[in-house]
C-alpha positions in Angstrom: 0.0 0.0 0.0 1.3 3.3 -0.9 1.7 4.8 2.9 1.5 8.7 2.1 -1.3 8.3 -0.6 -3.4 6.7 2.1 -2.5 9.5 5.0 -3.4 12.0 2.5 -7.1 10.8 1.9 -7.7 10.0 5.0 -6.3 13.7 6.5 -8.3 15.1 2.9 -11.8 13.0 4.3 -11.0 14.1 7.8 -10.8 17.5 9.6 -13.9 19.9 11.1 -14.6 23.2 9.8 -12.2 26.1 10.0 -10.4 28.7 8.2 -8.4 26.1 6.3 -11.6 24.6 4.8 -12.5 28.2 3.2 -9.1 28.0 1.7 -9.5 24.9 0.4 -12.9 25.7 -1.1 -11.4 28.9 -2.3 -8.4 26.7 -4.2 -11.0 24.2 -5.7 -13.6 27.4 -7.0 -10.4 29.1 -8.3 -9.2 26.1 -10.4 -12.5 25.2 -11.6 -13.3 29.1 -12.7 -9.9 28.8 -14.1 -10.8 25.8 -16.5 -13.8 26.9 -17.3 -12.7 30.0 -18.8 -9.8 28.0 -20.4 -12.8 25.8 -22.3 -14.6 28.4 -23.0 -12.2 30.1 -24.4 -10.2 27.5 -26.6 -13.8 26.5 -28.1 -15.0 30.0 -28.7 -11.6 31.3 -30.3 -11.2 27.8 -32.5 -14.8 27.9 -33.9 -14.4 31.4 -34.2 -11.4 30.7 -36.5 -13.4 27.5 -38.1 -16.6 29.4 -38.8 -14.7 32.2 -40.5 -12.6 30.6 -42.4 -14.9 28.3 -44.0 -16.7 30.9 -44.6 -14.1 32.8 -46.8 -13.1 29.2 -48.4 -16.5 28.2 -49.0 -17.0 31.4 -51.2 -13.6 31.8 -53.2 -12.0 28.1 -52.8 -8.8 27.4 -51.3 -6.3 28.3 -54.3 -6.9 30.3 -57.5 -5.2 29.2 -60.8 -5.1 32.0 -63.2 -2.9 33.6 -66.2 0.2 34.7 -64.8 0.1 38.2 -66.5 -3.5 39.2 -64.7 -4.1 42.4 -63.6 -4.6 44.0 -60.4 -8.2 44.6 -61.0 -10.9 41.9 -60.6 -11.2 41.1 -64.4 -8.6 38.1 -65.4 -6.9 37.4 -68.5 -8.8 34.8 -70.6 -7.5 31.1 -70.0 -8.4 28.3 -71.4 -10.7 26.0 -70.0 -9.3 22.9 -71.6 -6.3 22.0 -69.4 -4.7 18.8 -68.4 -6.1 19.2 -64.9 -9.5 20.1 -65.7 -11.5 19.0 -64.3 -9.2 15.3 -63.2 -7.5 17.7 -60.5 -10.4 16.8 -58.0 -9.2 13.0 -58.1 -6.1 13.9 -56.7 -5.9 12.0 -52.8 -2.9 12.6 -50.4 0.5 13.7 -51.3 3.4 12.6 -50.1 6.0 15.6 -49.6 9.7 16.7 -48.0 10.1 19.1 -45.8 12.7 20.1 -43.4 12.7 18.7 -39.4 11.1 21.6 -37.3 11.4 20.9 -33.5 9.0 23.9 -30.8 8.7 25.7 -34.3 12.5 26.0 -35.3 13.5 24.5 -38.4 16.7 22.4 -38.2 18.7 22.7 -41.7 19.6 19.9 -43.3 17.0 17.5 -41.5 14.4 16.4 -44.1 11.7 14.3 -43.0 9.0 12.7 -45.6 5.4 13.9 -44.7 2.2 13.1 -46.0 -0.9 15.6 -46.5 -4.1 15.0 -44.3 -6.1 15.0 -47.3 -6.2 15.8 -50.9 -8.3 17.9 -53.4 -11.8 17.8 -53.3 -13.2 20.3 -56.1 -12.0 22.6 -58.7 -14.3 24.8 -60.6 -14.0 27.8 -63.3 -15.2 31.5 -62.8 -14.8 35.0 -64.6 -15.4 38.3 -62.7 -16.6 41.6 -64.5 -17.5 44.7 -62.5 -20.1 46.7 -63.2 -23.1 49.2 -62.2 -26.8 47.9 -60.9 -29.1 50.5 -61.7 -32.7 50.4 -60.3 -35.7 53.3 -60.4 -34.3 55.0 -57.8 -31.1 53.7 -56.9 -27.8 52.7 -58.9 -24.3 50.9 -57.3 -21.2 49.4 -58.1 -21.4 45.3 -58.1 -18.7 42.3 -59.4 -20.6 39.7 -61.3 -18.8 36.4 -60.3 -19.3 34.3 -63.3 -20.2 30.5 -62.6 -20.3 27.3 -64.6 -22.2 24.0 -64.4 -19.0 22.5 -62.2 -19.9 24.9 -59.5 -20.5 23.4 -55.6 -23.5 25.4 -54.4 -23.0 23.5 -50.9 -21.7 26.8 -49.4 -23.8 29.1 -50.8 -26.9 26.7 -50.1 -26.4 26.7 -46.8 -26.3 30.4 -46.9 -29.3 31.1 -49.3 -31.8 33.2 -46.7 -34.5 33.7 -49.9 -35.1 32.1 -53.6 -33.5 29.4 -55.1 -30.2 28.6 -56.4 -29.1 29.4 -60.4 -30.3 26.9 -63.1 -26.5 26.3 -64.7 -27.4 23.0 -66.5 -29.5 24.5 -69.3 -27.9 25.1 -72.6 -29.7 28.4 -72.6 -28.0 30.9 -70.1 -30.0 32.0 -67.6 -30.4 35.7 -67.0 -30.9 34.9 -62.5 -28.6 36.4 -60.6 -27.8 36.1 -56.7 -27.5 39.1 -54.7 -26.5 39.3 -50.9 -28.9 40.6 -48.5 -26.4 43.1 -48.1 -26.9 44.5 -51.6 -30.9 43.7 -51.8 -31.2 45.9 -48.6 -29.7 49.0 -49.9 -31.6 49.1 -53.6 -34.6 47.4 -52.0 -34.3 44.2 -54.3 -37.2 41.2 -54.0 -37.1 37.7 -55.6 -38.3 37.9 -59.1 -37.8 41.8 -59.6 -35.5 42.9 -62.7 -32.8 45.5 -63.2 -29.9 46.7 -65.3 -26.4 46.2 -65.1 -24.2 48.4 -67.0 -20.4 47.8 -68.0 -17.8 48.9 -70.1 -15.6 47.4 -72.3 -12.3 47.7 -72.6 -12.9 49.8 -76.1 -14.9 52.5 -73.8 -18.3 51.3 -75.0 -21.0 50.6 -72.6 -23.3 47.2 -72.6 -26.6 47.1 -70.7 -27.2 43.4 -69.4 -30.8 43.1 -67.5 -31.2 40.4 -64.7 -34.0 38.7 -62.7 -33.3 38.2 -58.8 -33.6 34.4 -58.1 -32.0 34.5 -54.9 -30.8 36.3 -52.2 -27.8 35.3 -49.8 -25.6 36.4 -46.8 -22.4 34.8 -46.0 -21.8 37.6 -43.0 -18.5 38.5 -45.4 -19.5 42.1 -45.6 -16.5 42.7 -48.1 -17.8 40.3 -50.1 -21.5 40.7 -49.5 -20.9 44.0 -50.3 -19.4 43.8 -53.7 -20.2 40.1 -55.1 -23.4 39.1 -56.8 -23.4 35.5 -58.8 -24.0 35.1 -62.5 -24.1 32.6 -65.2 -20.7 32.3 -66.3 -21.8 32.5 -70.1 -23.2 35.9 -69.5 -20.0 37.3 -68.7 -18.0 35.5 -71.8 -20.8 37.2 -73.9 -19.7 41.1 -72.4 -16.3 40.5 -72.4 -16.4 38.8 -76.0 -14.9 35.4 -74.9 -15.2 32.1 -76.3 -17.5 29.2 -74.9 -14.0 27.7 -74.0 -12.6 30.8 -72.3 -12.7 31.7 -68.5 -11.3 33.9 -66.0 -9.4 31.0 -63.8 -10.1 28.1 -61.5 -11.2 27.4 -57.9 -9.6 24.7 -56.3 -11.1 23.2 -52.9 -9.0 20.9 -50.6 -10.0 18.5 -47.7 -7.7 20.2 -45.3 -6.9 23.3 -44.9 -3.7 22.0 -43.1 -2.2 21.1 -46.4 -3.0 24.3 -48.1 0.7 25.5 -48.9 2.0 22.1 -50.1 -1.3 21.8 -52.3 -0.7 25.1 -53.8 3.0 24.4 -54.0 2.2 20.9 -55.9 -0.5 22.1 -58.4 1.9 25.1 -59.3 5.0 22.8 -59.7 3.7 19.4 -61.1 0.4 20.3 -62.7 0.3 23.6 -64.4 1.6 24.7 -67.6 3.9 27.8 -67.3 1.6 30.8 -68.5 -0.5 29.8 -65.4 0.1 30.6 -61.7 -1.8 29.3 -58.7 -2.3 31.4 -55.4 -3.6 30.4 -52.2 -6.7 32.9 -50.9 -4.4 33.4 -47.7 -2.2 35.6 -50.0 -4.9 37.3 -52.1 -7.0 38.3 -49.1 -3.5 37.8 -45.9 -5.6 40.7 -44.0 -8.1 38.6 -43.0 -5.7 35.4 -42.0 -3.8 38.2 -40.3 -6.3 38.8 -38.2 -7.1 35.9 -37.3 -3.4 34.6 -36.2 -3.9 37.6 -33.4 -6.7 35.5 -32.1 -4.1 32.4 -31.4 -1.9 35.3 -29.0 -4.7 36.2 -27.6 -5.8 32.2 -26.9 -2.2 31.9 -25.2 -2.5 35.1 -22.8 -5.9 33.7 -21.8 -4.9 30.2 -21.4 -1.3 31.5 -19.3 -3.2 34.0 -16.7 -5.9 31.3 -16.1 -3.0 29.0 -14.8 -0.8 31.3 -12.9 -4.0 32.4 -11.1 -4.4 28.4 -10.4 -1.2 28.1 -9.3 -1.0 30.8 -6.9 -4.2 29.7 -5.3 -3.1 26.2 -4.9 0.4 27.2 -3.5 -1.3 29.5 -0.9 -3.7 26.6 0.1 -1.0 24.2 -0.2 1.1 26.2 2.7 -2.1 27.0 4.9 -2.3 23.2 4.8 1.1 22.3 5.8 1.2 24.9 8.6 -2.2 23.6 10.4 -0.7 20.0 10.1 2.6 21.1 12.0 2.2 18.4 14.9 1.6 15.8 12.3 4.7 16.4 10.4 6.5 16.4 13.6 5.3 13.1 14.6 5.6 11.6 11.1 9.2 12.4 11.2 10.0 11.1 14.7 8.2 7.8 13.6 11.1 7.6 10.6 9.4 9.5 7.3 11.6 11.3 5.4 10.9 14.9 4.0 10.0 14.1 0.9 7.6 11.0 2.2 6.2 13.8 4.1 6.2 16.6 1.0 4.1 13.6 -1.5 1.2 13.3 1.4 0.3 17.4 0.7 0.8 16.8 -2.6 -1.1 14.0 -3.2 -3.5 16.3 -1.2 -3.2 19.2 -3.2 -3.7 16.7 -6.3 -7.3 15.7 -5.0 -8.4 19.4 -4.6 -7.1 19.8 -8.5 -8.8 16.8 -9.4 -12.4 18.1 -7.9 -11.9 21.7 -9.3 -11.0 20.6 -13.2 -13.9 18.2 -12.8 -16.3 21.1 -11.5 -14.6 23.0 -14.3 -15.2 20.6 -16.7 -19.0 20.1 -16.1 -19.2 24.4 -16.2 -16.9 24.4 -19.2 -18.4 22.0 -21.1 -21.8 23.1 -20.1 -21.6 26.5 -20.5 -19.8 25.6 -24.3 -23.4 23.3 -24.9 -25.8 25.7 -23.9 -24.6 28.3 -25.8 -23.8 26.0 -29.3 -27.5 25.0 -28.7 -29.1 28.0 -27.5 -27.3 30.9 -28.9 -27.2 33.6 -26.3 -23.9 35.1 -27.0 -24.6 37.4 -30.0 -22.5 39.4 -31.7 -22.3 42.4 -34.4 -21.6 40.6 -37.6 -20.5 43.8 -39.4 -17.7 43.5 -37.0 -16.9 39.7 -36.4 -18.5 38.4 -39.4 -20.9 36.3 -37.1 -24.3 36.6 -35.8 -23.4 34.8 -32.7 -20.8 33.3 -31.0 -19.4 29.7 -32.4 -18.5 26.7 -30.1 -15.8 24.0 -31.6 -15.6 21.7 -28.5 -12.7 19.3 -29.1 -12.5 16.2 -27.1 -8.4 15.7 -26.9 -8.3 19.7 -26.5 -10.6 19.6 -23.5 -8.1 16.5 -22.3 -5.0 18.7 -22.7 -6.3 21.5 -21.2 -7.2 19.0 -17.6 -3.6 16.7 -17.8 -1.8 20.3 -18.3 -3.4 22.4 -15.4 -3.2 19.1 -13.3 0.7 18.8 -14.1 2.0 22.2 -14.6 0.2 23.5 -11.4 1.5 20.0 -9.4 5.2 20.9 -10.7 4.8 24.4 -9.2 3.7 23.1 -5.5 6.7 20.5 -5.1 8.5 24.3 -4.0 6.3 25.3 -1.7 6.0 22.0 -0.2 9.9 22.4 0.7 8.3 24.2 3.5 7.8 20.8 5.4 11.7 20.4 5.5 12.2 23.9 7.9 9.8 21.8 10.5 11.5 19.9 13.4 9.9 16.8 15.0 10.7 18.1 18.7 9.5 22.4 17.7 6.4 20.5 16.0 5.7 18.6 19.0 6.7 20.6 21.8 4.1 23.6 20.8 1.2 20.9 19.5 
């Protein structure tokens, strides 16, 4: 039997009420608040993260392949549409890859190690932008039609349709439907089934008047593209820029993991594309955003730091209330034989039980505050400013896991100090004033 483990229950079951049980209830409140805000924070900030980027993926695709002499402006060089890798890039599974051995996020030279991806490439589809000008009876604004083909996945946009129905690309007549945000059908007062013009110009200064029909009206919460994006049929847009059937503005390609976005891009660049074509990942198009974004991970870590150093300092400050009540029983321990440290693993196998009860009352908070609110919804936000209606909730098992073993560790590690305090206390002192 493991002598100080039992002493420690038994001393952790025992005792009446005092000061020192405040303390300890204190310690156990502190390192449950302390997890709980740890949860709710690591699945707030990661679904925040998930939600948003899905959101910008689901709309543009995960790399763009276009001509490598395209202009700053959203119109594209004409490509092509009849490549080697369209549309067989979708069948491409995991790739196996080199890359140099990286060890806490230093990269050690001349160490390569073979990796494979997580997944491969799960879609690629063709699109053509042209900007123009919506005018209504009483109102007029600027707009970028986003040409789309047959091959486009409407699973994004479906799930983000609030009124109509999605475009009929299948026909061989184009259609003349278009799909505004709510965004834009709010400010010129747009209803399914109502028509307008769309002016443009071409690039010989001449003006072409196209007129649409609403079909649908979406929000993604992407006011930027909201804003400025409505969806066309892709034909419509080769018939005002004078393209051929077989011409488009570039490719969308959509991956399984967004983990394996830079050596996907790298590998369809290098091994699949001729050399007047270039492919970009939307992280360098649009690296605002994904900037933005990488600030939430600091902000994660300053969260996740001060939550255990105000553990810590609880538990120390309970551990040494602890040891000095149980001065006569150190002294007698150590006249019966127990060395220090025998004596120093009793209070911390003690402090350990009033860890273990405070991550598991900050587990069941945690984890229930994270359920009520993926469920309920009661956290709402401004989604001019997040992007989000409300708050999002990614609860990850093995994330919840390393969150307990690490408080449960790193604060244990931290108390073997103060538990040298057991070492300044003399059997014949302890017993003498007992």
């Amino acid at each position: 039997m493991n002598l100080e483990y039992f002493i420690a229950r038994k001393v952790a079951a025992g005792g009446k009420k005092s000061f020192t049980r405040l303390i300890i209830r204190i310690a156990i409140i502190a390192v449950a608040l302390s997890l709980t805000v740890m949860i709710v924070a690591t699945a707030l900030i990661t679904g925040f993260k998930k939600e948003i980027t899905n959101k910008i993926f689901g709309f543009w695709g995960h790399v763009h392949i276009q001509d490598t002499n395209v202009n700053r402006s959203y119109e594209a060089i004409p490509i092509d549409i009849n490549q080697t890798f369209y549309p067989s890039l979708d069948t491409v599974g995991q790739i196996d890859y080199v890359e140099d051995m990286s060890i806490f996020g230093r990269t050690i030279e001349d160490r390569p190690q073979r990796k494979t991806t997580k997944g491969g490439i799960k879609h690629i589809q063709a699109f053509a932008n042209k900007p123009g000008i919506i005018k209504t009876k009483n109102e007029f604004e600027g707009i970028i039609l986003k040409g789309i083909g047959a091959d486009f996945d409407w699973d994004f946009l479906q799930g983000s349709l609030q009124q109509g129905k999605v475009l009929n690309l299948k026909d061989s007549v184009r259609t003349k439907g278009i799909l505004v945000s709510q965004n834009t059908a709010n400010r010129l007062k747009l209803k399914i089934g109502q028509k307008f013009i769309v002016h443009f110009v071409t690039d010989k200064g001449s003006q072409i008047k196209k007129p649409f029909t609403v079909e649908g009206i979406y929000k993604t919460g992407l006011d930027e593209y909201d804003r400025n994006f409505a969806l066309v049929d892709i034909r419509v847009i080769q018939d005002i820029l004078g393209w051929e059937p077989n011409q488009v503005g570039g490719f969308e390609v959509f991956i399984d993991n967004i983990d394996d976005l830079d050596v996907i891009a790298e590998y369809i660049y290098i091994e699949k594309l001729p050399n007047h074509l270039y492919a970009q990942t939307i992280k360098d198009k649009s690296p605002s955003i994904f900037e933005w974004l990488e600030l939430q991970n600091i902000n994660e870590v300053v969260i996740l730091i001060l939550m255990i150093v105000v553990a810590i300092i609880n538990m120390v400050t309970a551990l040494m209330i602890l040891i000095l009540e149980r001065t006569n029983m150190i002294g007698m321990l150590k006249a019966l034989g127990s060395s220090n440290w025998s004596v120093r693993k009793i209070f911390l196998y003690y402090a350990g039980f009033i860890l273990v009860l405070g991550i598991f009352w900050g587990d069941l908070i945690g984890i229930g505050l994270c359920l009520l609110q993926k469920h309920f919804e009661f956290i709402k936000l401004s989604e001019a400013d997040y992007y989000l209606s409300v708050a999002p909730i990614d609860i990850n098992f093995w994330t919840i896991l390393l969150l307990n073993v690490g408080t449960l560790v790193v604060t244990l590690i931290f108390l073997i100090i103060p538990s040298y305090l057991v070492t300044r206390i003399t059997p014949v002192k302890a017993i003498r004033f007992s």
